[in-house]
C-alpha positions in Angstrom: -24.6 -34.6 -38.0 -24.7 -36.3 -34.9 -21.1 -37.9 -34.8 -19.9 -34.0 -35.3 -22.6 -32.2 -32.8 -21.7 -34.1 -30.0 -18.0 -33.5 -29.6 -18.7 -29.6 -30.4 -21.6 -29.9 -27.6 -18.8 -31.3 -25.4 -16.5 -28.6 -26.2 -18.9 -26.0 -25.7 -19.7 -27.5 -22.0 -16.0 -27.5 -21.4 -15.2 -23.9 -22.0 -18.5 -23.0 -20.2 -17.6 -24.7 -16.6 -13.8 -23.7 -17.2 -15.2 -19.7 -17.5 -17.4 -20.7 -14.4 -14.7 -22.9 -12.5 -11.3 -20.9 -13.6 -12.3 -17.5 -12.8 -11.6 -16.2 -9.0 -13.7 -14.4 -6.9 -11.3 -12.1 -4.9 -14.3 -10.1 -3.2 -12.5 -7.1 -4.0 -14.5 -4.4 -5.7 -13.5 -3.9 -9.5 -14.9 -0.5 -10.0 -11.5 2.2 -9.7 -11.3 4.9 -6.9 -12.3 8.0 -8.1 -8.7 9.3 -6.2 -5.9 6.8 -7.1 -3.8 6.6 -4.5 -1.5 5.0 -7.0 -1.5 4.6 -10.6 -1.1 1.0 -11.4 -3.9 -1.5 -10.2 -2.1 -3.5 -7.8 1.4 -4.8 -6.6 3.7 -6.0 -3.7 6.7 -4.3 -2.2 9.5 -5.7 0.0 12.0 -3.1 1.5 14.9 -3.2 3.8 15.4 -0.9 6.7 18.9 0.2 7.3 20.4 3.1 10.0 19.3 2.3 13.1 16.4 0.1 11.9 17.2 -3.2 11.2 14.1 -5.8 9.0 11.6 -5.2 6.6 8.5 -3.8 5.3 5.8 -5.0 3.0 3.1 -3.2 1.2 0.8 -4.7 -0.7 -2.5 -3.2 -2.7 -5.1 -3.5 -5.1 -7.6 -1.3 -7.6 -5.1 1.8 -7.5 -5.1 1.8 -3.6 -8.5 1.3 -2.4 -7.1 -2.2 -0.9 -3.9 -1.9 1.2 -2.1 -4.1 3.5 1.3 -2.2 5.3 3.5 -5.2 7.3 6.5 -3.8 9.5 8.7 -6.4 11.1 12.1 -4.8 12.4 14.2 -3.3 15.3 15.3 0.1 16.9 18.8 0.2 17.9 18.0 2.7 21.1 20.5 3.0 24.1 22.1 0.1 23.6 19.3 -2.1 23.3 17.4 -3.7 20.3 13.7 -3.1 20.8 11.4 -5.4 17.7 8.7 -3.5 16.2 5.9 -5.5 14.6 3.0 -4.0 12.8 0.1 -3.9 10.8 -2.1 -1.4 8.9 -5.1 -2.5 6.6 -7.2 -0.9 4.6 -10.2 -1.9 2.8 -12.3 0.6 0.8 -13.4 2.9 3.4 -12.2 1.2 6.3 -8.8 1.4 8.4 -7.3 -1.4 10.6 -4.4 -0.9 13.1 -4.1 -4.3 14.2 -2.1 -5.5 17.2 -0.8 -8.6 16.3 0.5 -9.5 20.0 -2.5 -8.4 21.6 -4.8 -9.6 18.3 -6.7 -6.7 18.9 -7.5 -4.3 15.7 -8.4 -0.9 15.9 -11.0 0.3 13.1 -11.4 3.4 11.6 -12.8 5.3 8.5 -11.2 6.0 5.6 -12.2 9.6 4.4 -12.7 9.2 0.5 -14.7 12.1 0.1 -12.6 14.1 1.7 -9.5 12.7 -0.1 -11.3 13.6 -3.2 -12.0 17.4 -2.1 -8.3 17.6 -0.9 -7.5 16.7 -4.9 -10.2 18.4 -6.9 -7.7 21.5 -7.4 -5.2 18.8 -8.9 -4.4 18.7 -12.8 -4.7 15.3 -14.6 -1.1 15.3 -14.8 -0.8 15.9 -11.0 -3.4 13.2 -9.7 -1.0 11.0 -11.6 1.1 11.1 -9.1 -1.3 11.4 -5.8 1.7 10.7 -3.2 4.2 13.2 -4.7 2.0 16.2 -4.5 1.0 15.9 -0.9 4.4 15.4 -0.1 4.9 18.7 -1.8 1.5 20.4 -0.5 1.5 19.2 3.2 4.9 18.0 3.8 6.9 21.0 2.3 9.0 18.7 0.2 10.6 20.1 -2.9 11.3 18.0 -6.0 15.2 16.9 -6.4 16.1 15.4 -9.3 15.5 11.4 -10.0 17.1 8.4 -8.8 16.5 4.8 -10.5 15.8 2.3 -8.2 14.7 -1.6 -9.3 14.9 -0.3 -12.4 12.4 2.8 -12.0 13.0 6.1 -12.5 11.8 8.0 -9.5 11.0 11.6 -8.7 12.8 12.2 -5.4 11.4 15.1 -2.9 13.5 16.6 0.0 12.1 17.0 3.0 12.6 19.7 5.2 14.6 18.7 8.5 17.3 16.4 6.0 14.2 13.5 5.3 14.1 12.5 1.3 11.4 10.6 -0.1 11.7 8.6 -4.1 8.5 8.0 -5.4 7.2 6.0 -8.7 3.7 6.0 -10.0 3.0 7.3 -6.8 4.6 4.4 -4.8 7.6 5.1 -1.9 10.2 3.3 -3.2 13.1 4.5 -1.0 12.9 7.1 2.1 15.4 8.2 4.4 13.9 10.0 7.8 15.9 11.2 10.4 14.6 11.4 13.6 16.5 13.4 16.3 19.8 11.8 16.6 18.6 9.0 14.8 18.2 7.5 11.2 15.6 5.6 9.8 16.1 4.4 5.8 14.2 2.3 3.7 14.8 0.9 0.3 12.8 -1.5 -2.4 14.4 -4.4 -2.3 11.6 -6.4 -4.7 8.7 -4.8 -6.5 5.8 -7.5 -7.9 3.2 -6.7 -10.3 -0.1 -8.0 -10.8 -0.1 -10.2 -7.9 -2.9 -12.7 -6.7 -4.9 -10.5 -4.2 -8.3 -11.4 -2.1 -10.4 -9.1 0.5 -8.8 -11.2 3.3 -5.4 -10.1 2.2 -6.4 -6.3 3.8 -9.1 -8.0 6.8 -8.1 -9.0 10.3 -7.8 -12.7 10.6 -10.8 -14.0 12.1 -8.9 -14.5 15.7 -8.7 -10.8 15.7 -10.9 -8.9 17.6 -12.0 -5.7 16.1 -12.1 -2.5 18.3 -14.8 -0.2 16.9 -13.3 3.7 16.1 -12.5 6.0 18.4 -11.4 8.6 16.0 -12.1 11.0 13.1 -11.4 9.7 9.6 -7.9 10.3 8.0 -5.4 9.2 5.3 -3.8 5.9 6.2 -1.1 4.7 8.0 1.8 4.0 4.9 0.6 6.8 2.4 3.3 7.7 1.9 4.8 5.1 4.8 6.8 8.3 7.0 8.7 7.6 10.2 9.5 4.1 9.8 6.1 3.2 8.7 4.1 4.5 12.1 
């Protein structure tokens, strides 16, 4: 009994400090929004700007949208002259950052869940499926038109009065085409990651950031749906 209760004691201590040891504590809460901004649990999106922007964009989130990170790195062709554009919005449960990555200054601000929630309690089931879509319908005046596939996603694309379009999956912008004026701003997903390794310091200032306290009422955030070139 003993030659056979120590190697199964062994074992056991092995699985115990590999449950203890393997599993990661992202600090990001678990428990769903009660809105979901989107409805899968996390990913990561690359697009490419084209028209008279020029870079990229990346968004990346966790638990359905309470967790978001929005990264703009591109150019504005404008008179001649190239001017870089370099941003980024976070947001972390019920807290916004607009961070100013030149200045490493971050503005904070309060992200309105409760009012998000009263702004959807009218919705169907079928409708809070789809969060993004039906704003841009409700408080954008877009009308539905038709589906496009991009990355292999069938979309529901939304026109946009003024000539903008908008294609959405699971609630996700997955291509968006805004003119502004005399000039055009496009965007496409270029790569689309699920279930990605996320932590709370993927949508916190870095520490060298100093954090501005708000100014401001609460609002949606900067990127939801990501309009105008992301600002």
């Amino acid at each position: 009994m003993k030659r056979t209760a120590l190697p199964l004691f062994a074992v056991a201590l092995v699985a115990f400090a590999c449950l203890a040891g393997c599993g990661k504590d992202t600090g990001l809460k678990e428990t769903a929004p009660e809105v979901k901004l989107y409805s899968i649990p996390n990913a990561r999106i690359t697009y490419t700007y084209s028209g008279d922007a020029k870079g990229t964009k990346v968004i990346s989130f966790a638990n359905y949208g309470m967790y978001e990170s929005d990264s703009d790195d591109f150019t504005i062709a404008m008179n001649g002259q190239n001017t870089p554009i370099k941003t980024l919005t976070l947001r972390c449960d019920t807290v916004n950052y607009s961070v100013d990555l030149a200045k490493k200054i971050a503005q904070k601000s309060p992200f309105d869940w409760k009012g998000l929630k009263e702004l959807t309690a009218s919705f169907t089931a079928e409708q809070k499926e789809n969060v993004g879509g039906e704003m841009i319908q409700r408080m954008m005046g877009g009308k539905k038109a038709g589906k496009e596939t991009i990355l292999g996603k069938e979309c529901e694309a939304y026109e946009l009065p003024g000539g903008g379009k908008i294609c959405m999956w699971k609630g996700i912008v997955m291509k968006q085409d805004m003119p502004m004026g005399g000039m055009k701003f496009a965007l496409v997903a270029t790569k689309f990651e699920e279930d990605v390794d996320l932590a709370i310091a993927d949508f916190t200032p870095a520490q060298d950031i100093k954090i501005e306290e708000p100014t401001a009422a609460p609002g949606m955030p900067a990127g939801h749906p990501p309009v105008d070139g992301g600002k």
